[in-house]
C-alpha positions in Angstrom: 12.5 -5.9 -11.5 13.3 -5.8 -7.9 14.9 -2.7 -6.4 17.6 -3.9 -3.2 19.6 -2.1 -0.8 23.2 -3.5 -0.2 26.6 -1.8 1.0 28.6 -0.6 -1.6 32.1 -1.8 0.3 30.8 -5.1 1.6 27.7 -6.2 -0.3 25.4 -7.1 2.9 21.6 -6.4 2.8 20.6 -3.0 4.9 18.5 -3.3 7.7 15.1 -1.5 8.0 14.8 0.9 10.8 12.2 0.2 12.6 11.9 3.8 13.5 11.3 5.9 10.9 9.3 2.8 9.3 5.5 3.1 9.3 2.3 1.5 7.7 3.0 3.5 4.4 6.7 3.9 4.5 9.7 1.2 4.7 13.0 3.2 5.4 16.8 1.2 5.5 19.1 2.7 7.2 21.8 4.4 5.0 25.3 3.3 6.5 26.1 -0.5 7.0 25.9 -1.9 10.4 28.4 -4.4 9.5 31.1 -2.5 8.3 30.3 1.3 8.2 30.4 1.8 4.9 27.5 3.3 2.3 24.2 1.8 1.6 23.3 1.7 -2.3 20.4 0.8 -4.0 20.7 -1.9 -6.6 18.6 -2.9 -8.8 18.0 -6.7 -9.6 
């Protein structure tokens, strides 16, 4: 089972920010870059 983050209004992947991301940690970003809308995790 494979856990993904996509935006609920357009279905695009989230992007990982690169920021608050570290060796131990991997953090998306929780609003769509694309289209503003909410980021949702699916799972697949």
């Amino acid at each position: 089972m494979n856990i993904i983050n996509v935006c609920k209004d357009c279905g695009e992947l989230a992007e990982v920010n690169e920021e608050k991301s570290n060796e131990n940690w991997i953090v998306y970003d929780t609003e769509c870059k694309h289209c503003g809308g909410k980021v949702e995790m699916k799972f697949k």
